[in-house]
N, C-alpha and C positions, 0 to 999 in steps of 0.2 A: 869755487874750490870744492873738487867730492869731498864727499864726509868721508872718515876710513873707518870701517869694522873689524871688529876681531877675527882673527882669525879659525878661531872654532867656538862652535856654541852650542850648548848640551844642553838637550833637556830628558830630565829624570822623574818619572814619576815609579810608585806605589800603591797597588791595590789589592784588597783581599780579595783571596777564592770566592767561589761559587755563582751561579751562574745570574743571578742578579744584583752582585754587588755592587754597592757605590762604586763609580771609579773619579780618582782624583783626578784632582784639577790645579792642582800648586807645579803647573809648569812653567820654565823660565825659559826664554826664547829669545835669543840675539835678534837684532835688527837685520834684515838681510841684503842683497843686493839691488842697485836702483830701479827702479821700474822697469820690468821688460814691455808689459803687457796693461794697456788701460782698460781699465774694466769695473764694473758696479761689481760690489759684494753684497749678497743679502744672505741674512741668516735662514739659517733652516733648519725643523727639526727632526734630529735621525733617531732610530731607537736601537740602542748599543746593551745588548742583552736584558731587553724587556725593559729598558731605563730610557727615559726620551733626554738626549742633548740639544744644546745647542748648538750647530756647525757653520761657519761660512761658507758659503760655495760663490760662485761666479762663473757666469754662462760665457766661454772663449771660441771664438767658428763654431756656434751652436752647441759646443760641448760644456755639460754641468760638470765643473770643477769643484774640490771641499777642498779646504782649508788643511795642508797638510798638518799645521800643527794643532790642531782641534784632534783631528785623527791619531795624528800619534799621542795624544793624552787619552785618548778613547784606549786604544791598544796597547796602553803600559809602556810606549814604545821611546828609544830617545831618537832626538834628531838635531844634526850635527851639520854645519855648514864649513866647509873650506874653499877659502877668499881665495889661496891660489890657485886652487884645481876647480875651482866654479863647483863644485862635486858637493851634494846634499843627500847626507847618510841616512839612512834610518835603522834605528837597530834592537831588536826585543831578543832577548834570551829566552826559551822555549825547553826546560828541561836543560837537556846538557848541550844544544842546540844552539846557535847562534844565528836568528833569522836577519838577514839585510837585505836591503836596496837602497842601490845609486841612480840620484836622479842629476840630471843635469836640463836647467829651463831650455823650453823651447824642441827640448831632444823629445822625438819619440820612441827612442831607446833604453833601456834603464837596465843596469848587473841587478837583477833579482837572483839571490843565494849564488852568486859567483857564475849566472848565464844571464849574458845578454840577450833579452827579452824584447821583441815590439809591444809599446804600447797602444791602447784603444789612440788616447789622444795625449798628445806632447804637455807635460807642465808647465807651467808658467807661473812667472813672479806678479801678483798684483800687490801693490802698497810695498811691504815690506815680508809679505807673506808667502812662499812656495803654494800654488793651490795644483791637484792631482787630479787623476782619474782613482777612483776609489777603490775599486773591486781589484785592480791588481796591488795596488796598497795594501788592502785587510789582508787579502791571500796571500803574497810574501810572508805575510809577518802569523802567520796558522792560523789568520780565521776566514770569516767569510762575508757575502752582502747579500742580500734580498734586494729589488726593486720593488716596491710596491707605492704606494700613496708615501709613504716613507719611507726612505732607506733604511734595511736592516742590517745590525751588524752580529756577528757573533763573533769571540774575540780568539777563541781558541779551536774553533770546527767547525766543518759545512755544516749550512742548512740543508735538511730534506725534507719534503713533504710526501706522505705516502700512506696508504688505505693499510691499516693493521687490524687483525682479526685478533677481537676481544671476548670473554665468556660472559655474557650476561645471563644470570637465573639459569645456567646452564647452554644456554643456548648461544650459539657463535655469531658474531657482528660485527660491521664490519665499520671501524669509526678512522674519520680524518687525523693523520699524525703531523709533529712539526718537531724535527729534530733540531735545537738550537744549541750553540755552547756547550753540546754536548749530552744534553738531557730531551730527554722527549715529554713533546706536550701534546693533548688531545683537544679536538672541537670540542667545545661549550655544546655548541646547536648538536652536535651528533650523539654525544652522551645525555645530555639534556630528555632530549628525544625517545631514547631509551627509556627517562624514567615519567614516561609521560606528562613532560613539560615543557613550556612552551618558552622560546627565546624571542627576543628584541634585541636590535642596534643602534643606536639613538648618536651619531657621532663618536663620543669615547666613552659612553654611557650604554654597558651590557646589562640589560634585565633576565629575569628567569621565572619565569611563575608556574608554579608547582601547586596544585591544590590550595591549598589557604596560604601556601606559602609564598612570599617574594623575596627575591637574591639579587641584588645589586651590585653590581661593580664597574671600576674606571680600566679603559684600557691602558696597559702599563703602569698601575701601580699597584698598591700589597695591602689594600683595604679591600673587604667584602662586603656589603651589610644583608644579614639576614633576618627578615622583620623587623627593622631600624636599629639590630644592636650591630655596632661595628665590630669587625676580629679581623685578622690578619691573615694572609694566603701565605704560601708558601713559596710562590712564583709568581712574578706578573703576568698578568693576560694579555696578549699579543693577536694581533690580527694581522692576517697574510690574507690576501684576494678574498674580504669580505669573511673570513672563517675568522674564530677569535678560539684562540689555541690557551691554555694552560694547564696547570698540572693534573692529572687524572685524580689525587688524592682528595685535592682540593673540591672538587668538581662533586664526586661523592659524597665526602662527607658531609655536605652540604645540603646536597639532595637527598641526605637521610638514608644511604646506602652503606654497605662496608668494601674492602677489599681485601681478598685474598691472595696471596701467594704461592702458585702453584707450580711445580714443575716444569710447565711449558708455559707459564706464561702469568698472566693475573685473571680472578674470577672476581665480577663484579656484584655484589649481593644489593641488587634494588631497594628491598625492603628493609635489609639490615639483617644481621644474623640473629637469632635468637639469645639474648644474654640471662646470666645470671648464673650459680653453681650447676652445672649440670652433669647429671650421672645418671647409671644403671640404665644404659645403652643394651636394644633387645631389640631383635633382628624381625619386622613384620613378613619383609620381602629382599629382593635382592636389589630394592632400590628403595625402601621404606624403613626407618629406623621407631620406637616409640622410645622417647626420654624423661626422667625427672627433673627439674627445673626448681629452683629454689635461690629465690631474694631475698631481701630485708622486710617486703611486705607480704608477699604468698609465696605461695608451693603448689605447682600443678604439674601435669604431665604432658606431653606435645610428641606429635604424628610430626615426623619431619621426611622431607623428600631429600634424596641424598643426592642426585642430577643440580637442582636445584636450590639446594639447601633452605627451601621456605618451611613454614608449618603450614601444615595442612590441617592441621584438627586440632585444641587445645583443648582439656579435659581437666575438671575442676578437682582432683583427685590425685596420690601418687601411690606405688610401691603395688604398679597393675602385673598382671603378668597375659604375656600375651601368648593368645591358644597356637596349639602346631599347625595351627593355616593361615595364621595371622590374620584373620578374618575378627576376631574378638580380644577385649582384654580383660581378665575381672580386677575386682578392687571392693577394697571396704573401708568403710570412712571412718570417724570417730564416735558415733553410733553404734556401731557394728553393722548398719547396712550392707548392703551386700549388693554391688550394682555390675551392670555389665556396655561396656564401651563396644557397639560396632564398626569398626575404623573402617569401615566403606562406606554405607548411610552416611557416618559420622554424629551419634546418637548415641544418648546416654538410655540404660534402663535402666530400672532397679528393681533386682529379683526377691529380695527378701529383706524387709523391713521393721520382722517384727520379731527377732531376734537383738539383742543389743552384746552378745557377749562379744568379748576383741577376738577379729580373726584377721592372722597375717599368713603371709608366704603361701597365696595357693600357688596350687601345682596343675595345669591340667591333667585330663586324665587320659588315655589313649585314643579312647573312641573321641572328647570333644564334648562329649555331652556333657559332664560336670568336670570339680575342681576336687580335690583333696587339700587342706589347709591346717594351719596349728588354731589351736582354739583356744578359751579362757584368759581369765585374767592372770594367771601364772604360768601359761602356755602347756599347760600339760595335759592337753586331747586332740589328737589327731581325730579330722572329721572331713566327712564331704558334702558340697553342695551340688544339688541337681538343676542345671541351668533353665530349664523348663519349665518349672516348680517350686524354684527355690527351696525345697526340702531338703531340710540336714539332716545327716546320718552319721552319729558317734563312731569312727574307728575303733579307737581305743584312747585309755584311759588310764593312767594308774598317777603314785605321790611324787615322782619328778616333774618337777617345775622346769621351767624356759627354753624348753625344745627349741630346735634350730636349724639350720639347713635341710628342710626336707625335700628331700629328691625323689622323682617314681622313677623306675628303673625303665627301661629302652622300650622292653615288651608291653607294659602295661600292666605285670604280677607283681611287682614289691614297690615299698617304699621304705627307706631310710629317712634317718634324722640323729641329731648329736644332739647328746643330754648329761649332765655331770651329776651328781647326787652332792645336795647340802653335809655342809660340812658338820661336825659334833660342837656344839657349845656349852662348855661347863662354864654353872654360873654358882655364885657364891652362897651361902646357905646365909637363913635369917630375912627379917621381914622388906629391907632394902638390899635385895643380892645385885648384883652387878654380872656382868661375863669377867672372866677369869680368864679361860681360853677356848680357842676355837680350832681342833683338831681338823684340819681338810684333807688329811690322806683318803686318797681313794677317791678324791672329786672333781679325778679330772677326768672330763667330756668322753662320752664314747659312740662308736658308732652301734646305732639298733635297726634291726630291718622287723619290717612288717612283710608276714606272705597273704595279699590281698586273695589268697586261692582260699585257704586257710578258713573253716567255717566259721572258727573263732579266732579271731583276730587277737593275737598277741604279738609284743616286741622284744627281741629277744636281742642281746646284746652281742657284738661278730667282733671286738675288741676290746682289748685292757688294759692298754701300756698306757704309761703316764706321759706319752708327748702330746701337744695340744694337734687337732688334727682338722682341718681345714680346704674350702671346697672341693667335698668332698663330693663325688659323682659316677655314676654308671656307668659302666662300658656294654655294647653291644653283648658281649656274650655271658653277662649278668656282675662280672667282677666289678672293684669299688676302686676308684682309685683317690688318692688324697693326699696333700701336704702335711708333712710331719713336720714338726719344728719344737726341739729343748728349749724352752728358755732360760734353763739351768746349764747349759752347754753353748760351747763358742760354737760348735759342727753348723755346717750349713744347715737351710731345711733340706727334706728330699721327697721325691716325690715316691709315692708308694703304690702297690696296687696289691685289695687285699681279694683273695678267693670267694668267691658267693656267697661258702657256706662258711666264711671266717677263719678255715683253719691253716689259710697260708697267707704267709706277708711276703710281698719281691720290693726290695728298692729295684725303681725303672728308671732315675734319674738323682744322683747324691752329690755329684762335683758339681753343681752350680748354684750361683744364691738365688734363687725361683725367688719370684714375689708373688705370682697366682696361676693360677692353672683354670681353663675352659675344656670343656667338650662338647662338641658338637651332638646335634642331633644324630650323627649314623656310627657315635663314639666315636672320631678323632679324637685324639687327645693334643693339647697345644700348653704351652709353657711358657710366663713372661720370665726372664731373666734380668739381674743387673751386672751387666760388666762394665768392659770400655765404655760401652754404648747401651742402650735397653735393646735388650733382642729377643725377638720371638724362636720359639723350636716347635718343631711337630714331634713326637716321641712316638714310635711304633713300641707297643707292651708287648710282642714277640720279640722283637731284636734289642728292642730296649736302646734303641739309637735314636738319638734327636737330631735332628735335621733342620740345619737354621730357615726359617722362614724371612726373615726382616729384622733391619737394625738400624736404630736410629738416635739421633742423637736427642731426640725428646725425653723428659721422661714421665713416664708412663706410668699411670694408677689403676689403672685395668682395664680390659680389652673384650672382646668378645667376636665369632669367627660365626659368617654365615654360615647356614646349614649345607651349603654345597662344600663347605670349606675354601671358598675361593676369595674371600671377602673378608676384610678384620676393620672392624669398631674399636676407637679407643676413648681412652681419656687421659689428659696432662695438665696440671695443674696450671691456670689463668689468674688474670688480675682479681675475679669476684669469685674465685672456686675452681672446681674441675670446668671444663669445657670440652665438647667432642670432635673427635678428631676421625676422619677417612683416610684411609690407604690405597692411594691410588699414584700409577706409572710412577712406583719405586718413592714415592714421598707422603704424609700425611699430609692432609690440606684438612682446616679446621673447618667446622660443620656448627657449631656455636664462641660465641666472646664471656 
């Protein structure tokens, strides 16, 4: 007597997203119709988004069949039998999509998405099982197969493979792709390569050896070891035609490299970026940056290449400045030494040693041959040193304390600086007096210019409003321009521009909330702004119109704009500090972590 079956049989699974996730296996699966086709089953195993399963197949007129209900638990999928129409459904929902196919055993026919289709080769029932041709199974239902040593599956998108052009250290290369489930994965061996190291394949055992280091991993699974400590990838490592493909992140970070995201694409940093607080970005060259660096353990300064983003020179010193040919930078330490960095050699010297007062903020000077700088231990002597000779030369001198921004003007004949005068303090009479009060009208900062023409060099004061006034700097045709800001006042700051000789003020910029202002070497003037977005402006001090240059949704702590004016440096607050940032094809791409 036949046995009799139900007339429909569903099976229902549930898996989460992402492109290596577990997929279940609590499917229930009616018994099916009697044998059409005898045949052996032997298992085999496929790899269903970087995950190896288990699948039955069975080889029918030379054709490898799988197991259609292993399949449909692989692809989310249900599969449904009806006893009177012989008719074997299969059905996955895909978005608002409803992907099917009808098979019918023996048929090499089958309604895939409502067209009847030829199949490669006819289904067949072995045992109680529907077994398939695979590739048009995945692909009904949105995904895909590979042939290789093992079948591949993707659940929800073609595979591709294909040569993608990547930025290594600046430089274009050109590395093997494998788009699976939707995400793309890169060669081991090809990036590997890149970072001068060497791969093996050892069956499902991928090595990597890298200078002293070794990286270990199993093909298709989410462990890595590097030098015996285990961690986890992000993606399984897969191999197609002997290439073993996984996530590019992965593959870096491991090899001690970083990644950048850039506008066209990703930039691959070898060595790794340079980390730690980093500021006060100053232009060598049009592809050369010098910056200050500062961790938990030191403070130094670093030559960094902007193509490349390596350092090129690291200098045990900070707060340099570097001359108008970028050929040199000076500095002085906590000594008072007085040394000189030539960023070509890449050589430290030191021009004068036997000085110990504090000297900060040089200036070069026009010609190059020396520095003008604030001097003393209260900062109140402008001086200069001769780089030739290390001989200092007193500018001037007088009882204000803590000079500050000192600027030379375009030509090489003045210098400015901001200085405030100490406030009055009345103390109490009798042999224990105490302060009382401390009167500070009149202590706030003003700007003083020096005329280096001058036989006798005096500073004479070009302002005396009480707003606090703020980088403040020279324009080509000797005028001063500066950030005004009340702190006793809601008003925005604004930017000003004061006359040579002091006795005119123009607001050139008052409707926007500025946060700093640069100028270039040939006096551009430029403006960081906070609006929607941080944006930059060029400001023409004739027409006194600002002209958006870039806006971004970064924000930004300060900038600074090559001497051609074509080029802007910045900086944006990071996990350990500032970190610097490049402008380039309309987007910043970071230059340090």
């Amino acid at each position: 007597m036949r046995r009799q079956f139900s007339n429909l049989a569903i099976a229902a699974v549930v898996v989460s997203g992402g492109l290596f996730a577990p997929v279940a296996t609590n499917v229930t699966y009616a018994a099916s119709v009697k044998l059409e086709a005898k045949a052996s089953v032997k298992n085999e195993i496929v790899v269903v988004n970087g995950q190896e399963k288990v699948v039955g197949t069975s080889i029918v007129k030379n054709k490898k069949l799988y197991s259609s209900k292993q399949l449909a638990t692989s692809m989310s999928a249900a599969i449904a039998y009806n006893a009177k129409t012989k008719v074997y459904t299969v059905s996955k929902k895909v978005g608002s999509q409803l992907k099917k196919i009808e098979y019918k055993a023996n048929s090499a026919t089958a309604s895939v998405n409502g067209k009847q289709t030829k199949l490669a080769a006819a289904p067949v029932v072995v045992g109680a099982t529907l077994f398939v041709e695979p590739a048009s199974f995945i692909r009904a239902l949105g995904g895909d197969v590979l042939a290789d040593k093992n079948l591949l599956i993707s659940t929800s998108s073609s595979f591709k493979t294909e040569a993608k052009t990547l930025t290594f250290d600046g430089s274009d290369k050109k590395v093997a792709t494998l788009t699976a489930n939707g995400r793309q994965l890169h060669s081991i061996q090809d990036v590997a390569k890149l970072f001068n190291a060497a791969t093996s394949v050892t069956n499902k055992d991928v090595k990597i050896t890298q200078a002293n280091k070794t990286i270990k991993l199993k093909l298709y699974q989410n462990t890595i070891t590097v030098d015996n400590k285990a961690q986890k990838v992000k993606q399984n490592p897969i191999m197609v035609k002997g290439i073993v493909y996984a996530e590019l992140s992965d593959i870096v970070a491991f090899l001690g490299g970083d990644i950048v995201p850039t506008k066209t694409g990703v930039f691959v940093s070898t060595a790794g970026l340079p980390s730690g607080d980093t500021f006060n970005p100053q232009w060598v060259d049009n592809t050369t940056i010098l910056v200050t660096s500062e961790t938990e353990e030191e403070s130094h300064s670093a030559l960094l290449h902007i193509p490349s983003k390596k350092e090129l020179f690291t200098i045990n010193g900070t707060e340099l400045t570097v001359s108008p040919n970028g050929k040199l930078a000076i500095f002085s330490d906590e000594t008072g030494a007085v040394h000189l960095a030539d960023l070509n050699a890449k050589k430290i010297t030191t021009i004068n040693s036997d000085d110990d007062s504090v000297k900060v903020e040089f200036v070069w000077a026009k010609d190059g041959k020396g520095a003008y700088f604030i001097q003393g231990e209260k900062s109140d002597a402008v001086s200069y040193i001769n780089i030739q000779t290390g001989a200092l030369t007193e500018i001037f001198k007088d009882k204000l304390g803590y000079k500050s921004n000192l600027r030379l003007s375009i030509d090489g004949t003045k210098l400015l600086y901001t200085v405030g005068k100490e406030g009055n303090t009345k103390v109490s009479e009798g042999d224990n007096s105490e302060v009382i009060d401390i009167d500070i009208t009149g202590t706030e900062e003003q700007i003083y210019l020096i005329n280096l023409s001058d036989e006798k060099k005096v500073a004479a004061a070009v302002t005396s409003s009480t707003d606090n006034k703020v980088y403040p700097a020279f324009l080509s045709n000797g005028n001063i321009v500066y950030l005004s800001a009340d702190p006793e006042s809601d008003n925005l700051p604004a930017l000003k521009m004061l006359s040579g000789d002091g006795k005119k003020t123009d607001d050139l910029v008052a409707n926007k909330d500025i946060l700093a202002i640069t100028v270039t070497a040939q006096g551009k003037i430029f403006i960081l702004a906070n609006e929607d977005l941080t944006t930059i402006y060029e400001v023409n001090p004739d027409t006194k119109k600002a002209t958006k240059v870039l806006e971004t949704k970064l924000e930004l702590t300060s900038f600074t704009v090559s001497n051609d004016g074509k080029s802007i440096i910045a900086t944006t607050p990071g996990t350990n500090g500032d970190t610097v940032v490049f402008y380039k094809n309309g987007a910043f791409e970071a230059l340090t972590k």
